[in-house]
N, C-alpha and C positions, 0 to 999 in steps of 0.2 A: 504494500500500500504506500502512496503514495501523500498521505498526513506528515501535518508537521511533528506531530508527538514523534512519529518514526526518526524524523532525524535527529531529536534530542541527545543529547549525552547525559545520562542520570546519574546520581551521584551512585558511587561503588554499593554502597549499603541501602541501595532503595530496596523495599520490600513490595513486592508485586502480590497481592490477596484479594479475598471475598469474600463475602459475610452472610450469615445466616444468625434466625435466631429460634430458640426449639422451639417455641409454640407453634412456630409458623413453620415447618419443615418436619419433625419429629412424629407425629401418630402417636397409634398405640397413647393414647387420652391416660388409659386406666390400663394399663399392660403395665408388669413389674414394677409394681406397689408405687406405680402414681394414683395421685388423689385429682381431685376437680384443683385448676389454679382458676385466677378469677375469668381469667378468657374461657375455660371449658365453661363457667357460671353463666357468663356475660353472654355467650353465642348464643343460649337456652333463652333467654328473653325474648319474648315474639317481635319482631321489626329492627332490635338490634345490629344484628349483622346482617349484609345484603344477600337477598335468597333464602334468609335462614342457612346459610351456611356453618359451621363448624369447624375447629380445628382435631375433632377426633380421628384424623385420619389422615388429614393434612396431606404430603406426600411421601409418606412414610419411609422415612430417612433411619427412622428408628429401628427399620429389618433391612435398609439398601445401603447403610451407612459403610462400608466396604465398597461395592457399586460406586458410591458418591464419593469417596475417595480416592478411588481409580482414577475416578472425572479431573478429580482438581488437578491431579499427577500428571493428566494429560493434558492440562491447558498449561503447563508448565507453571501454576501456582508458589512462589515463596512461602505463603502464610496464609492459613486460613481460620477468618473470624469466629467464633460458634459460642455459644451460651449455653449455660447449665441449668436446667428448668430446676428453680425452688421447691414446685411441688410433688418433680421427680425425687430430689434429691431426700427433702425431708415434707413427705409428703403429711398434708393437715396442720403442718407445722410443728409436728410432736417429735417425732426419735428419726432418725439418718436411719435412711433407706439404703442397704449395701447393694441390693440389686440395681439403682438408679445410678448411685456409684460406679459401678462394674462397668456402665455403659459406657459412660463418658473416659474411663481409664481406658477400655476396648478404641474406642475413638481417639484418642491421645495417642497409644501407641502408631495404628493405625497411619497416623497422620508423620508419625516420626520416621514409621518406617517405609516410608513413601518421599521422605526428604522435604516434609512441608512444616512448619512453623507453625503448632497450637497456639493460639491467639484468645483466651478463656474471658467472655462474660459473665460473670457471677447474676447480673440482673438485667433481662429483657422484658419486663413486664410483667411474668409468668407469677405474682405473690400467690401462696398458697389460701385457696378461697376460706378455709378456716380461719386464719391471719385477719384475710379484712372483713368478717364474720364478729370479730374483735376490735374494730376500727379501724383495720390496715392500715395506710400510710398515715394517717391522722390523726394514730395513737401514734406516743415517744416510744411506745415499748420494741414495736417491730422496729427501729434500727438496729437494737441490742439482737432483738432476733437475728437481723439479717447477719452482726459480726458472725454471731456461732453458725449459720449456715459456712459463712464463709471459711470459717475454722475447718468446717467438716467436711469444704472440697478441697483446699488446702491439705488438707490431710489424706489424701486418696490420693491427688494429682501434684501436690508440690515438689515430688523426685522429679517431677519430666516435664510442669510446664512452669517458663519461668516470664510471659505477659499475660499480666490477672488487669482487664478492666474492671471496675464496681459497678458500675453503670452505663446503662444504652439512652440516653436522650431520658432525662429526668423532667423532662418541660411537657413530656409526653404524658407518665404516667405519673404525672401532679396534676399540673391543671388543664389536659385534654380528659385525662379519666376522672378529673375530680370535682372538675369545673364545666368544662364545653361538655360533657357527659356519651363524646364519642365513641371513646374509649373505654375498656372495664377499669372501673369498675358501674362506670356507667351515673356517677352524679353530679350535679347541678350545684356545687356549694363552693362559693369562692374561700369561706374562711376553711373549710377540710383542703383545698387544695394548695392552699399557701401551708397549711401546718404539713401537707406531704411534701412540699416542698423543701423545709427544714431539717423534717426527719430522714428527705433521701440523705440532703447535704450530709446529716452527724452519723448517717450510716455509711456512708464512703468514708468520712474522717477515722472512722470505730473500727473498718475493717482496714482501711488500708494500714494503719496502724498494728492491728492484728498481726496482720499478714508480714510486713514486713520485721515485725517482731518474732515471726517462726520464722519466718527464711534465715534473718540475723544466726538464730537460736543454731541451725543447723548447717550455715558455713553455706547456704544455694544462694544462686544467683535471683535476682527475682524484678522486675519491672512492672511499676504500679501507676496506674491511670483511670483517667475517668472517661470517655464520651457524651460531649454535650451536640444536639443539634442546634447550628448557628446560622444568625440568616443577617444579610443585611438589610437595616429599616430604612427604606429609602422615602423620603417627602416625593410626595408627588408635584408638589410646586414649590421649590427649594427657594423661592422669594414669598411663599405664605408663611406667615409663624403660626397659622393653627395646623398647617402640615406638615411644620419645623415641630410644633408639640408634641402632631400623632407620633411622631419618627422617634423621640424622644420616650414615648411612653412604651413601645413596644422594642426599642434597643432596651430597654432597662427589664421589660418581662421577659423577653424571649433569651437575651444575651447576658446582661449585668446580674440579673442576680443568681445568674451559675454561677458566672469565671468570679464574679469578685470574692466571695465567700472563698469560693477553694483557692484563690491565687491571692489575694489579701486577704483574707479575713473579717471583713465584713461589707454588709450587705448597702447596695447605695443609697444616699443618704435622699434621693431624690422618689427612689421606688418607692421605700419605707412611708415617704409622705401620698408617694398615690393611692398605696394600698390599706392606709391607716383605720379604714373601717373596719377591715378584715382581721385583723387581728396576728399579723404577721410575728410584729415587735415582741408579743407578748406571747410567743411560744421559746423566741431565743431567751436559754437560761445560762449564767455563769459558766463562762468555760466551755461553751460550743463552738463557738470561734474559733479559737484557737484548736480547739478538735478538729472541724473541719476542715482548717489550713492544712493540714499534710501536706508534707512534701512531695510532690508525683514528679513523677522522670517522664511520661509524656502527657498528650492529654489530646484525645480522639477529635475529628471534626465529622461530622456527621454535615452534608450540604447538597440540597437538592434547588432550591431557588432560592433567590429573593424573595422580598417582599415590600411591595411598591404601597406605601400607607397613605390616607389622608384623616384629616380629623373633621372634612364634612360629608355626607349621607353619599352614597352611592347617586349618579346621573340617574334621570328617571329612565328607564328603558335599559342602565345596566342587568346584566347575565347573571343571578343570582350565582352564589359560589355554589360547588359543587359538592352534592350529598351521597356517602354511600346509601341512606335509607329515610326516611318519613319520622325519622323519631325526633320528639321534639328535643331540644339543646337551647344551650345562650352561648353567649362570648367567653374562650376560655381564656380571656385579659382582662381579669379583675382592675374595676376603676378605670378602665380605658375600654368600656363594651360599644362606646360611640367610633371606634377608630373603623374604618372600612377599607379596602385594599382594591383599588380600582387599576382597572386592566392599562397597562402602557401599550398593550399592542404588539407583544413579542411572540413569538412560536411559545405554544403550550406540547403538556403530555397530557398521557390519556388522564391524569388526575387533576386536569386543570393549572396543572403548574407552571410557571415562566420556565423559559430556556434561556439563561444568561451565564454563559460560562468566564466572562469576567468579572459578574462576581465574585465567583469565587478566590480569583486572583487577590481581588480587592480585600475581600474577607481577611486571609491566610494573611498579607501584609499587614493589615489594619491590627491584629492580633497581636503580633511582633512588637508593632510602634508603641502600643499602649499597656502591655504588661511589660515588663522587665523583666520579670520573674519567670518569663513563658518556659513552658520546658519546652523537648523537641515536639513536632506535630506530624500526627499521621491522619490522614484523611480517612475515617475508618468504614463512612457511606459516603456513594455518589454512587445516581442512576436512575432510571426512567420505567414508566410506564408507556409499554404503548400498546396499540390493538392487532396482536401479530395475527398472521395468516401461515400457517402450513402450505405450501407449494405445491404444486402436481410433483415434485421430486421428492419431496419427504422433507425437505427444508424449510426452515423460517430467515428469510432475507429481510430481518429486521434493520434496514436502515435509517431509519431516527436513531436508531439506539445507542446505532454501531457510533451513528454522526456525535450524538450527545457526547456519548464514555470518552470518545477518543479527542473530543474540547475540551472537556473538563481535564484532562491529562493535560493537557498542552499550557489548559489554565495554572495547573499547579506549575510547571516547568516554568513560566511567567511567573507563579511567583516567587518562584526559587531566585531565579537571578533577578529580585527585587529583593533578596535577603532572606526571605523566609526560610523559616528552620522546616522542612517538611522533609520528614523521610520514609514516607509509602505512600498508600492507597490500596486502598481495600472496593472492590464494586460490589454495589445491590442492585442484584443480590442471585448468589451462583447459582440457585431454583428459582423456577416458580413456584407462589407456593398459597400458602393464606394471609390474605394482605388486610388482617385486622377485621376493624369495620367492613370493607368493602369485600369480604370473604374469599371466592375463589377470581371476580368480575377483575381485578386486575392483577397484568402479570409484569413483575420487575427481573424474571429472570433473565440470565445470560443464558440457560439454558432450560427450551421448554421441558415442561411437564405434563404429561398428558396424564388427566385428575380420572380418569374410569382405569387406562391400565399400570398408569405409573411409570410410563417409558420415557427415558431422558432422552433428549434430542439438542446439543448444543446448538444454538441459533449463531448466523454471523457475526454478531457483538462477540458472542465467545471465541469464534474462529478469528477477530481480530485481534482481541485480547490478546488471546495467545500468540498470535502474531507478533505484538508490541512488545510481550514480555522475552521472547525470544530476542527480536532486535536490539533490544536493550541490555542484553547480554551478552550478544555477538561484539556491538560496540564498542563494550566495557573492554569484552576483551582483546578488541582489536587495540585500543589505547593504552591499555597494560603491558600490549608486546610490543609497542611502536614505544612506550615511555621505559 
């Protein structure tokens, strides 16, 4: 191919990977002493998920998981992303399930001896629906929970894997699940979704701490981080100050009050006052701060769009945003439910989302200039939905996809040689699979899935993939024999 990504020189230690996460890939729901997590809960609610679809079956990664690691091996994968279901692990919340164990150690090795780089999630969403049965993220108690889960895969997998992210996009299963109620656990309450907010935060600080407290204890290597999904709030009229306000108010929900807490330790002084109804202030208690700042050695980006904000009403005749289902919601931007996100007129995916792969350039610099403290970064999601077709040959010539993946690379290479510390990229997502809310109706894989037999069929995004990642090795090593 003929992309600029192709002619890039990447640096020696780029890691080339893709990501998964078990609810959405794994099956087998209740096989080897899993319990309901809130998404097996959450699908059960009539109009929740689109079709009434479910994840009990997903595409069963959970008996093909050998199969799918062939896959990776053959796209010529560095590292591949994957997450440890909660209510596999210690399912209802009560005692460590050794069968849930087994699997993820079977996976691990798996992955080692195939030459690809475990990449371990501790948290994709998956809380065990007993947990939040008990208040889930809303109570303080489930962070102390989540360290001792994490104790107990550290303890299975801490020989052999040495990148433990704590979290997949905390903005998600705070205030999308807690607040815009699209998400499980499915409610409508700004003040439970800022207190899950806090209690993700002091459970990342609790484990990572943990964690590298056993690795210390036993002389291993170990790399601790977190994954936030980041966007940039862009004013739709950058000479309005009430579109300079929206911009403001949702950089401080969607962006500030992750990075600031885990990267300074405390939370902006600006949010604090947006959200003052809610009751934010008055769940941080002495010494959480300083909890939650842990030190981390990288720290995930998660970016799939922009997002173009204004702070007056959608044009009359705007395209209402896009719903997986009929159920009713609100805004999940507490004190900012007036902001609206009006279309600039760029190429969308099938989820309705912008295609602006400069952003992301933007983002990854912007990052750098304004923490000091940044650790290194890895891109840990990018990628598309789009509405594939199977061919009269047995193929999916998915070209948006291949075009999107192979920008967004090119984006990061831009903002390498603008400074940024970036060293990988992970794409969403290496199946297709079950996509949340909108159940089986959209597909982000690189490689289809076909949901009645379960036959993987890598689409051209994957065949370019592995194209790039190849090239990008060949390179490395033509410069290494030339230097």
């Amino acid at each position: 191919m003929n992309h600029a990504s192709f002619r890039r020189n990447w640096p020696a230690d780029f890691i080339w990977g893709s990501a998964t996460a078990a609810a959405q890939i794994e099956g087998a729901a209740h096989e080897g002493g899993k319990e309901d997590s809130i998404w097996d809960a959450f699908a059960r609610v009539p109009g929740a998920v689109a079709g009434g679809d479910t994840p009990d079956r997903a595409v069963d990664h959970y008996h093909r998981m050998p199969e799918d690691v062939a896959l990776m091996r053959s796209l010529g994968l560095d590292s591949y992303r994957f997450s440890t279901s909660w209510a596999r692990v210690v399912p209802g919340g009560r005692t460590v399930n050794r069968e849930g164990l087994d699997f993820y150690s079977r996976l691990v090795d798996e992955l080692l001896g195939a030459g690809i780089l475990p990449w371990l999630t501790l948290y994709h969403w998956d809380l065990p629906q007993a947990l939040q049965e008990q208040g889930g993220w809303a109570n303080r108690d489930t962070a102390f929970r989540f360290a001792e889960y994490a104790d107990a895969v550290y303890a299975a997998l801490g020989d052999r894997v040495t990148h433990w992210t704590t979290f997949n996009e905390p903005l998600c299963s705070s205030l999308i699940g807690y607040v815009g109620g699209e998400h499980a656990p499915g409610l409508n309450d700004p003040e439970a979704g800022l207190a899950a907010v806090h209690h993700q935060h002091l459970a990342h600080g609790l484990a990572v701490e943990r964690l590298r407290g056993l690795a210390d204890a036993s002389g291993r290597d170990i790399r601790l981080g977190i994954t936030l999904n980041l966007t940039n709030a862009v004013p739709n009229d950058p000479a309005d100050p009430v579109d300079l306000e929206a911009a403001r108010r949702i950089d401080a929900l969607w962006n500030r009050m992750y990075l600031e807490p885990l990267l300074l330790g405390s939370y902006p002084s600006d949010l604090l006052a947006d959200v003052r109804e809610f009751g934010l202030d008055s769940r941080v208690l002495p010494g959480d701060l300083e909890q939650i700042a842990q030190p981390i050695d990288f720290l995930g980006v998660n970016h799939y769009h922009d997002d173009n904000v204004s702070g007056h009403p959608l044009p009359a005749g705007a395209a209402p945003s896009l719903r997986p289902t009929d159920r009713p919601g609100r805004s999940p931007f507490p004190g900012s439910e007036h902001v609206s996100m009006p279309s600039r007129g760029l190429p969308r995916t099938a989820m309705d989302w912008e295609v602006n792969p400069a952003g992301l350039t933007r983002l990854l610099v912007r990052l750098g200039a304004e923490y000091p403290n940044l650790p290194p970064l890895y891109v840990t999601e990018n990628g598309a939905a789009y509405d594939d077709d199977v061919s009269d040959d047995g193929a999916v010539h998915d070209v948006e996809r291949t075009g999107y993946v192979l920008d967004h690379v090119d984006a990061i290479a831009e903002a390498i040689e603008q400074g940024a510390d970036v060293r990988g990229y992970f794409v969403w997502s290496l199946l297709d699979n079950f996509e949340w809310a909108w159940g089986y109706e959209k597909r982000f894989g690189i490689v289809r899935v076909d949901y009645d037999t379960f036959e993987r069929t890598p689409k051209d995004s994957a065949h370019a993939f592995a194209a790039l990642i190849a090239q990008s090795k060949r390179r490395l090593a033509a410069t290494t024999i030339v230097g």
